[in-house]
C-alpha positions as CSV (number, residue, x, y, z in Angstrom):
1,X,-16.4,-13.3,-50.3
2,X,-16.4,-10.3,-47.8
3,X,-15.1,-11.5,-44.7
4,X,-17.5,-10.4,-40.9
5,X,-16.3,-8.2,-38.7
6,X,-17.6,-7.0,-35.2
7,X,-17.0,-3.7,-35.0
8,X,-18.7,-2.4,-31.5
9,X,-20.1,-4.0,-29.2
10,X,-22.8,-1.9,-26.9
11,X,-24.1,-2.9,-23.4
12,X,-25.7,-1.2,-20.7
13,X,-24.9,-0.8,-17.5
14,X,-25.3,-4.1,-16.4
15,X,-22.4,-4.9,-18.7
16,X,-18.8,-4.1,-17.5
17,X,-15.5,-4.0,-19.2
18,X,-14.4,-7.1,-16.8
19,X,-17.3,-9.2,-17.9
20,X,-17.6,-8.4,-21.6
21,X,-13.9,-8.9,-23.9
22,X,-14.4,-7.3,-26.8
23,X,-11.4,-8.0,-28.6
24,X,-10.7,-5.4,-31.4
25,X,-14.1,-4.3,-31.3
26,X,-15.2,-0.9,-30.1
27,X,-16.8,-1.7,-26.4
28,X,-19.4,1.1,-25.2
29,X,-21.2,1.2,-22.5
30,X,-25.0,3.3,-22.1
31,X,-26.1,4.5,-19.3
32,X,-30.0,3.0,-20.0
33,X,-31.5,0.9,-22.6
34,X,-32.8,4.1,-24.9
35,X,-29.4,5.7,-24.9
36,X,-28.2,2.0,-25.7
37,X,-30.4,2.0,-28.9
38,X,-29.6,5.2,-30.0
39,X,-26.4,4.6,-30.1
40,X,-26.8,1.3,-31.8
41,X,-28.3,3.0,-34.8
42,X,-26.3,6.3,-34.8
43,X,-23.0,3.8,-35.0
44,X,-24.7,1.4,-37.8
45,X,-25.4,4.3,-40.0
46,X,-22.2,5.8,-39.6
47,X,-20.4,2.7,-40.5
48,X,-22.8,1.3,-42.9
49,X,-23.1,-2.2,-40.3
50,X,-25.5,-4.1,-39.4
51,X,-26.9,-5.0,-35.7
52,X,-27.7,-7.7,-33.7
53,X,-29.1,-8.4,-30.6
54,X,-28.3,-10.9,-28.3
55,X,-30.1,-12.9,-26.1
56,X,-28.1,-11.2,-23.0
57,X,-28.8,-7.3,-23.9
58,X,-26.0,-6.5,-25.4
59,X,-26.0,-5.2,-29.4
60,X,-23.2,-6.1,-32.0
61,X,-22.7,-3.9,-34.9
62,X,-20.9,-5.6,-37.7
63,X,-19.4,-4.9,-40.9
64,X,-17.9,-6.0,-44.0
65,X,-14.9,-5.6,-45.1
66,X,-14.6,-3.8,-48.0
């Protein structure tokens, strides 16, 4: 079984550094929604992860170990 991993998290500006821990994950913050998606995709393509999106805005790409 391939363990789940979070691998970025991505917010907007609403979303701070001193609200949101991360943990290991990658924390990024977009300076409006469509730059927020964008970089949502470009990330999940790049690391071959999947996305999620929360109920409070923010987007979760994770991954598989491999």
């Amino acid at each position: 079984m391939e363990d789940i991993k979070i691998f970025a998290v991505i917010g907007s500006s609403s979303h701070t550094n001193e609200t949101i821990n991360s943990g290991n994950a990658l924390f990024i913050q977009a300076k409006e929604e469509n730059e927020q998606q964008s970089l949502v995709r470009e990330i999940a393509l790049a690391v071959r992860g999947d996305t999620v999106k929360l109920s409070n805005g923010l987007y979760l790409v994770i991954t598989a170990d491999r």
